[in-house]
C-alpha positions, -999 to +999 in steps of 0.1 A: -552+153+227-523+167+251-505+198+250-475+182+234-496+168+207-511+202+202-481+219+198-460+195+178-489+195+150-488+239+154-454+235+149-455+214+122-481+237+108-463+270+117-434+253+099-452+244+068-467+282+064-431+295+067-423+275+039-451+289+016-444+325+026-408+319+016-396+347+039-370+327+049-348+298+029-355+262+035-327+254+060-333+289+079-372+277+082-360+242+095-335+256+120-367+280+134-387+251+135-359+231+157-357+262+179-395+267+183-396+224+193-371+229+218-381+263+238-418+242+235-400+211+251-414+186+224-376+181+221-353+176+244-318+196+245-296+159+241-319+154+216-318+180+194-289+176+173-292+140+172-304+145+134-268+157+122-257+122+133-282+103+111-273+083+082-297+102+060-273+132+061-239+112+050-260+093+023-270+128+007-240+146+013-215+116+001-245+111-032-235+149-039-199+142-045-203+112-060-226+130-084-205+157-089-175+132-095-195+117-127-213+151-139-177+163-141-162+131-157-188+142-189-190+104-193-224+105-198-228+134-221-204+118-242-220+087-244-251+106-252-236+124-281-229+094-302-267+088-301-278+123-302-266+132-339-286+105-352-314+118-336-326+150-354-368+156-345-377+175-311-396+144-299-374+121-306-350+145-287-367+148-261-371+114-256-340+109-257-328+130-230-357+124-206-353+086-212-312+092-202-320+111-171-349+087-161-325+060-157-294+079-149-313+093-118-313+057-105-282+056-104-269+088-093-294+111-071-316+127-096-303+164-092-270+146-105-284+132-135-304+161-142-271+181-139-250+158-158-270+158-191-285+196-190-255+208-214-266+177-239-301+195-239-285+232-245-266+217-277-293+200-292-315+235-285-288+251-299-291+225-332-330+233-334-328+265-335-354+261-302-356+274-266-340+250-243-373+246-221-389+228-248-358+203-228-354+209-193-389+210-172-395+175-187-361+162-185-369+173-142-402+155-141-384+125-160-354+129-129-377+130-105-396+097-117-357+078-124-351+088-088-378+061-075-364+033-091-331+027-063-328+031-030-305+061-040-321+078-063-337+107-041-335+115-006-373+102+003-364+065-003-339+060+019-356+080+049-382+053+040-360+027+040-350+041+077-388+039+090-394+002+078-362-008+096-373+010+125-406-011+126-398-043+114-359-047+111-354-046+075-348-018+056-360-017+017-331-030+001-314-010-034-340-026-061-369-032-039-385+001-051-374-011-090-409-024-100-430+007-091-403+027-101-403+014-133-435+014-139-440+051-134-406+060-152-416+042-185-454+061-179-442+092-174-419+091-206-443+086-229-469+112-209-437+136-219-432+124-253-463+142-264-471+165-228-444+188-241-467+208-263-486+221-228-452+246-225-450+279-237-421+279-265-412+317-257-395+311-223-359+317-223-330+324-199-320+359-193-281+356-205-253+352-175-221+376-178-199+345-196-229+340-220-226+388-228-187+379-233-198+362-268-162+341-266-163+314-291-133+316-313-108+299-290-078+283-303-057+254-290-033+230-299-038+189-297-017+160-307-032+128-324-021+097-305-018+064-317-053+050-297-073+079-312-100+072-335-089+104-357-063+080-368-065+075-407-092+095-410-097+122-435-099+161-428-136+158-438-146+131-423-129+145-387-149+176-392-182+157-403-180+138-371-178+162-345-208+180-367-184+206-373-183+223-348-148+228-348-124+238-374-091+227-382-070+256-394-032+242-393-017+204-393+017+203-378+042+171-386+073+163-388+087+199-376+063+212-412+034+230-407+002+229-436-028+242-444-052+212-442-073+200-472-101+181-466-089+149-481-056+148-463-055+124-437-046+123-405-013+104-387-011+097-354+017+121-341+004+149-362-002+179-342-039+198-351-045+236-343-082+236-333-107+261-336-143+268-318-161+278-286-143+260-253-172+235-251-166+222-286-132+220-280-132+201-250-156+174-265-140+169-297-105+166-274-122+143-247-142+120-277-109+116-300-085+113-264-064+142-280-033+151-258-038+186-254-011+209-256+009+215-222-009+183-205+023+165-193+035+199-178+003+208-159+021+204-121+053+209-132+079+222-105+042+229-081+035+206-051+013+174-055-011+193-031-017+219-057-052+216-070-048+224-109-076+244-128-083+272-161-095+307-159-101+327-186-081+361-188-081+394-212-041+404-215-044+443-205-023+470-220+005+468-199+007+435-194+045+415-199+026+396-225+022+423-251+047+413-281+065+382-265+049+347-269+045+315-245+076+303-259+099+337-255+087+342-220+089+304-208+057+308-193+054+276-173+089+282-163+088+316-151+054+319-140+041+285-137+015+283-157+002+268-194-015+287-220-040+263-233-056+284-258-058+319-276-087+336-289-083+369-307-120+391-322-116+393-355-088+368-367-083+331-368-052+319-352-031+293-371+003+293-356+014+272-322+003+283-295+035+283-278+044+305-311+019+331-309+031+367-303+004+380-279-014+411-280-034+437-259-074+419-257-063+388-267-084+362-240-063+333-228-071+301-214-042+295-187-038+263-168-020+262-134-026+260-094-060+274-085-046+291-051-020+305-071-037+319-101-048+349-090-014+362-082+001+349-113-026+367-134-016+399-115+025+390-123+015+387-160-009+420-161-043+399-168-077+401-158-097+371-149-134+374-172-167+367-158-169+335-139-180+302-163-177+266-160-146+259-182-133+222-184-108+226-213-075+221-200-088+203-169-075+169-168-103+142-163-103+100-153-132+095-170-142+056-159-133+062-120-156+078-108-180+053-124-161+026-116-160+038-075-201+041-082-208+007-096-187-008-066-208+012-038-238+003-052-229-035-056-214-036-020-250-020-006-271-045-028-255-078-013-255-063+017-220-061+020-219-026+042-245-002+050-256+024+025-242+051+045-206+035+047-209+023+011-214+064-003-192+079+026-161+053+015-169+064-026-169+101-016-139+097+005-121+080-022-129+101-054-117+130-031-083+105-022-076+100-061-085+134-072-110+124-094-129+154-079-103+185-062-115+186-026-125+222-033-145+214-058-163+185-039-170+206-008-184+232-034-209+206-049-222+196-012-257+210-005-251+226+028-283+238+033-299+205+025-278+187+049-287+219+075-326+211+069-324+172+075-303+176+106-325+203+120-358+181+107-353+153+118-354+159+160-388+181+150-406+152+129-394+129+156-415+151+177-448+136+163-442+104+176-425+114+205-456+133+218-479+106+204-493+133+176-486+109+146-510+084+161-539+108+169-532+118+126-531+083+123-565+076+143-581+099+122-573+097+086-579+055+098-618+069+102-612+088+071-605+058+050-632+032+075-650+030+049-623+030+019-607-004+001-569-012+010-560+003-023-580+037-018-567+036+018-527+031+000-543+060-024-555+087+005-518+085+017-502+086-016-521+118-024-515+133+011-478+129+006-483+144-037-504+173-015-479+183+008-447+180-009-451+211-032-449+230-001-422+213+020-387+201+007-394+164+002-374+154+023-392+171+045-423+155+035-408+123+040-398+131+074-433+141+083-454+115+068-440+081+072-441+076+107-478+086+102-485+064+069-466+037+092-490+045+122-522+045+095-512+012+084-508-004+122-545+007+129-563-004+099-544-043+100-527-037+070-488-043+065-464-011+066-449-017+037-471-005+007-482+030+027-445+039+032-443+028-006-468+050-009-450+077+011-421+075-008-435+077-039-457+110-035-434+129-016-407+123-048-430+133-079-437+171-073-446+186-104-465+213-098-438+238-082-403+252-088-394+247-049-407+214-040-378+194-053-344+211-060-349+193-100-372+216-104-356+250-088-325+236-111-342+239-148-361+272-136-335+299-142-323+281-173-352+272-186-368+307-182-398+292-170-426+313-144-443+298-111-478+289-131-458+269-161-447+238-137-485+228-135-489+231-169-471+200-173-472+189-138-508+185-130-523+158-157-487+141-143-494+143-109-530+123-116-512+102-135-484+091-111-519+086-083-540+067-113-513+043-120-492+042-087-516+031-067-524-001-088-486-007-091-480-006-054-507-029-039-498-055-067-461-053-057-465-049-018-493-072-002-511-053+022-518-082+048 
């Protein structure tokens, strides 16, 4: 071996034990490891940022919008929730959830599945009267093995994809990944069905600062339209279908207001004050496409610039609010902003909201321009409460951002445009229609992911550059002299399920195909099923909370320690090599 060889492998090395100690985040450890390749001169200066340029790094980046787009849409979670009150057992549950983000993570990245359906998990916890980890660490494994099944589903298959073009031209196209994939999805969903048992039931998330506010009893005010489905129904029967977990406490038509009775039935035009937490308000508002109170007026007099959100806000002693209501002050007029809904400890609202004579502690949920919110809240004596996701009063197109989904992935699988063009054109366009405020889409984008592939790619480059990933190569090939093609196709897939825990997998990725492709050259085999291979072990770690960002996601959450992902993770892991391995070399000839 050279000296370039030996010191790209101790870099690789040095790298790899930074990322165990954990001294230093993922991105910081990959920009070291860029710094340490270039003062080594295994990479060159004009090639050292060349990695920021690649197409990996607009694929993930534009997937995290896109992902954000849909997870903020609720489509899903809707869709879920007309299937989930039928479903009443914790396995059946379960299956249900991990069976929604299995195949949701093929068609968003994984992480964005995951994320999109977590708060379907939390209410049907919430239901059981059960700790929401019985949920989440399966629902991640079952992301992780939905993310194999496209070309988009997780980061490793489509640096892959990038390897096989680079040896042979053509690039694994969206669904050429769909047979193992599926294979290994519909395994690992029944493994989970029954697996669940192996985690402890005591784990549970220490409480955020929105969770110690303890506000639930939020009123707001929502008119019936003549497309709802609350049309002609009964009071009962409303209240019976959204599981009640919201309460009707005034009906408001024709200029008289009622107290509802549970056989009175519902007009369109009728105006309902709603009780319940934010959450349950929002659903029952987004399932029944209620017009919420104040919707029409929500940019009102404000420039089309003028990103619109909620915050929640406690009216303080002083504040010009105390004694006056919305309607008195001409709120939106005067201070340019809505009052969407009124919660008060201890009573239950029933009067408009516009109506309402405010008092000192009531909380409010105002509606107006997110740069400008602070300053109004200071106008109007308020203080903004503990930071919480709050999408009541946030106005939504619910089918466009999966409508701008289906067509990017539908141009990439007729090979109409690239991937990357495909995801950067989506991204750039649910930003365009404000599907998704640019704010909020910059806030979703994984910056340090993004850092670590740009600074990774030059260093795993590096191998192949100095000629180390053929000396690997040359000796796992003795290694596995004496092995079948499938145990040869199994030595890499377990290399890549062994390493992973440790690296990002991206990283892994990064590292081991060009060697997998290398292995494959020397024994006379076809690249194809090693970088199969490749893709497939360095997307199914189940044994640690930092391998895959699925994983780090259901952690905090979940409540769960270091030693419980292997609980669950480790009869998976032999699993996914038992039944891979089969899978691939019948899909992928190896000659």
């Amino acid at each position: 071996m050279t000296v370039p060889q030996y010191l790209s492998i101790a870099t690789l090395f040095g790298m790899m034990a930074l990322f165990i100690w954990g001294r230093f985040r993922y991105d910081v450890t990959a920009i070291l490891a860029l710094l340490a390749s270039i003062a080594l001169g295994i990479v060159s200066p004009k090639d050292a940022f060349k990695g920021f340029s690649d197409d990996i790094v607009i694929i993930v980046g534009s997937a995290l919008v896109i992902s954000a787009a849909v997870q903020r849409s609720a489509i899903i979670e809707r869709a879920l929730a007309k299937f989930a009150s039928r479903v009443t057992r914790v396995r059946s549950q379960l299956l249900l959830l991990t069976a929604s983000v299995g195949f949701a993570s093929a068609l968003v990245k994984n992480i964005g599945a995951l994320a999109m359906l977590m708060p379907a998990a939390f209410q049907m916890a919430k239901k059981n009267d059960t700790s929401p980890s019985v949920f989440l660490m399966p629902m991640a494994s079952a992301s992780l093995l939905g993310g194999l099944i496209t070309l988009v589903g997780t980061s490793p298959n489509i640096i892959v994809s990038r390897v096989r073009e680079q040896m042979t031209g053509h690039p694994f196209g969206m669904f050429d990944y769909a047979p193992v994939g599926l294979g290994l999805t519909l395994m690992g969903l029944i493994y989970l069905r029954f697996a669940y048992r192996l985690l402890p039931r005591d784990r549970r998330a220490a409480p955020t600062m929105g969770e110690a506010l303890d506000i639930k009893g939020y009123v707001t005010e929502a008119m019936i339209p003549e497309a709802s489905p609350a049309v002609d129904e009964t009071v009962d029967a409303f209240l019976d279908r959204h599981d009640r977990e919201v309460t009707i406490t005034r009906i408001l038509r024709a200029g008289m207001r009622s107290a509802p009775h549970e056989h009175t039935h519902l007009r369109a035009g009728d105006t309902l004050i709603l009780g319940g937490d934010p959450d349950a308000l929002e659903r029952v508002i987004a399932r029944d496409r209620l017009k919420l109170e104040g919707e029409d007026r929500e940019k009102a007099d404000e420039d089309d610039d003028d990103e619109v959100g909620v915050i929640e806000a406690v009216i303080g002693l002083g504040s010009a609010l105390v004694g006056k209501t919305a309607a008195r002050l001409a709120l939106q007029a005067r201070y340019g902003v809505n009052l969407i809904a009124i919660s008060r400890q201890g009573e239950h609202l029933s009067r408009r909201l516009a109506n309402t004579e405010l008092r000192a502690g009531d909380v409010l949920v105002l509606q107006g321009p997110l740069e400008q919110l602070p300053s109004k809240l200071r106008d109007l004596g308020c203080l903004p409460l503990a930071q919480r996701e709050m999408r009541l009063g946030v106005s939504k197109r619910s089918w466009l951002p999966i409508g701008i989904l289906a067509v990017a992935m539908s141009a990439t699988a007729m090979g109409f445009v690239p991937v990357a063009v495909a995801f950067f054109a989506a991204a750039g366009l649910i930003m365009a229609t404000g599907v998704l405020p640019v704010r909020e889409a910059y806030d979703h984008v994984e910056w340090p992911i993004l850092i670590m592939l740009g600074a990774l790619i030059p260093v795993s480059d590096s191998l192949r550059t100095t000629g180390a990933s053929e000396v690997i190569a040359t000796w796992l090939s003795s290694t596995a002299a004496t092995l079948p093609p499938w145990g040869a196709v199994a030595l890499i897939l377990a290399a890549a399920m062994a390493v992973t825990p440790f690296l990002n997998n991206a990283a892994t990725v990064l590292v081991m195909a060009p060697i997998a492709a290398t292995f494959a050259g020397d024994l006379g085999f076809r690249p194809e099923a090693f970088l199969m291979a490749t893709a497939v072990g360095a997307g199914c770690d189940f044994l640690t909370p930092i391998g895959h960002q699925c994983n780090t996601l259901v952690m905090g959450p979940g409540g769960y320690r270091f030693g419980d992902y292997a609980r669950l993770g480790a009869p998976l892991s032999l699993l996914v090599l038992l039944i891979g391995t089969p899978l691939i070399v019948a899909v992928w000839p190896m000659h």
